[in-house]
C-alpha positions in Angstrom: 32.3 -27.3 174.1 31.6 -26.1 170.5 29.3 -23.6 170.1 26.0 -25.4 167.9 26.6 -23.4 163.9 22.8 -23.4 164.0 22.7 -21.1 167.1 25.1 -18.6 165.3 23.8 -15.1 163.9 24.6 -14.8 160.0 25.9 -12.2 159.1 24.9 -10.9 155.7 27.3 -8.7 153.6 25.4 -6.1 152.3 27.2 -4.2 148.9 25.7 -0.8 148.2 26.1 0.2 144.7 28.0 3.3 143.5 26.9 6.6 145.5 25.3 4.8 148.5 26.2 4.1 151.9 24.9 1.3 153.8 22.5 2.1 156.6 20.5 -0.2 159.1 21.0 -2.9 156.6 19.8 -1.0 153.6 21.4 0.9 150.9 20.9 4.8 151.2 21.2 7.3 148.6 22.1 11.2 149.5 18.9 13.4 149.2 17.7 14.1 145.4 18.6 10.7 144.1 17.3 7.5 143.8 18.3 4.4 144.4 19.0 2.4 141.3 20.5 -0.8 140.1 23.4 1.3 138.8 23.7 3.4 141.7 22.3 6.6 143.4 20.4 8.4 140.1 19.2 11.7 140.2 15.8 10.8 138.4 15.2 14.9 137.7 17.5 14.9 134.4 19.3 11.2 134.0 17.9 10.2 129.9 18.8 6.6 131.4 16.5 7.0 134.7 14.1 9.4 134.3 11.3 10.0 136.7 12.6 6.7 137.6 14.9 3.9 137.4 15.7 2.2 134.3 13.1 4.6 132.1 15.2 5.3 129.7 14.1 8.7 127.1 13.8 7.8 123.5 16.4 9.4 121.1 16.8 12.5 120.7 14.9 13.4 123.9 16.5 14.6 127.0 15.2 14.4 130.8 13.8 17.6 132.0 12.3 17.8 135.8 11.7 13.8 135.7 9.9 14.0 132.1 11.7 13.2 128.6 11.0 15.6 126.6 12.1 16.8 123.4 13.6 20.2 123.4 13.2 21.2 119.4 9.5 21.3 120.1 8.7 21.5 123.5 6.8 24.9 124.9 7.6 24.2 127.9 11.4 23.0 127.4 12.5 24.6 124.3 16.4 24.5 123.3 17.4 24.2 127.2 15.3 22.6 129.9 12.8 25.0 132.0 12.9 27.4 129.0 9.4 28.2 128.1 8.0 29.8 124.8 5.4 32.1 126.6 2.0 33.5 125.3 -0.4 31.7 123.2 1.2 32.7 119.7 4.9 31.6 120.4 5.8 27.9 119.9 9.1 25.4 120.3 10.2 25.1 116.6 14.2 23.8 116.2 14.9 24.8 120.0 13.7 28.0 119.4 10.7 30.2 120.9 9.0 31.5 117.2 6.1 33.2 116.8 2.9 32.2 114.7 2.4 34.2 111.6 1.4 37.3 111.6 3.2 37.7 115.0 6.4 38.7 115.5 8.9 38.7 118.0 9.6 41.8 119.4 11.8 41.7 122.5 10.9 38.5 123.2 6.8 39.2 122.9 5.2 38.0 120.3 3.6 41.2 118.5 0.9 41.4 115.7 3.1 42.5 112.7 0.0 43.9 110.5 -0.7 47.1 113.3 0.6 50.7 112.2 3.0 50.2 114.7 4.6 47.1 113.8 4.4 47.1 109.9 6.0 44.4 108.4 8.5 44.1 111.5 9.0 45.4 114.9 8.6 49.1 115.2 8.2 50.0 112.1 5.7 52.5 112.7 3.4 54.0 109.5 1.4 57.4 109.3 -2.1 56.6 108.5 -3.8 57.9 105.8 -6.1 61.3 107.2 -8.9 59.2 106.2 -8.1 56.3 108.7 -8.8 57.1 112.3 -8.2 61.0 112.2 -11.2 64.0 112.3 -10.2 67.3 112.2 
């Protein structure tokens, strides 16, 4: 007797792409990735996949914490991702944390540069006049 071929189980081949392993029927992806057409993505810094699959960061921008961003300008992300320009007065300019006129930075605070104390540039400390400040 032959068995009937309608009667059969099929048995479905399941291919997992690149970096994932095939569990219960479904493709699985280690922990901090994502499943994505071209394999297990971690979403957190891939330009080609980022936040998600197949988002892809325009040029010139790079994928910081799931967000393209670009790091000449970004406060939050500037030269290196997670590297933030700090106080209201400093800024992302050329990957670089710069102060806004007439700050200064002084040991990585931005300082007003017109004070006795910072004339000009950091430390650069000036006697006021006896009229300015001083009573006898």
């Amino acid at each position: 007797m032959t068995p009937d071929s309608n009667l059969m189980p099929m048995l479905i081949s399941v291919q997992c792409p690149d970096g994932a392993y095939c569990g219960g029927g479904d493709c699985i992806c280690p922990i901090n990735t994502s499943l994505c057409p071209n394999g297990c993505i971690d979403t957190s810094s891939d330009p080609d996949n980022c936040g998600e699959c197949i988002n892809v960061c325009a040029e010139g921008n790079t994928c910081c914490g799931g967000t393209c961003v670009n790091l000449a300008s970004d406060n939050a992300n500037c030269g290196v991702c997670g590297h933030a320009c700090l106080g209201t007065s400093m800024y992302c300019l050329d990957s670089n944390c710069t102060c806004q006129s007439p700050y200064g930075n002084c040991g990585g605070v931005c300082t007003d540069l017109t004070t006795w104390e910072n004339c000009g540039i950091c430390g650069n400390m000036v006697s006021l006049p006896p009229s300015q400040g001083r009573t006898s």
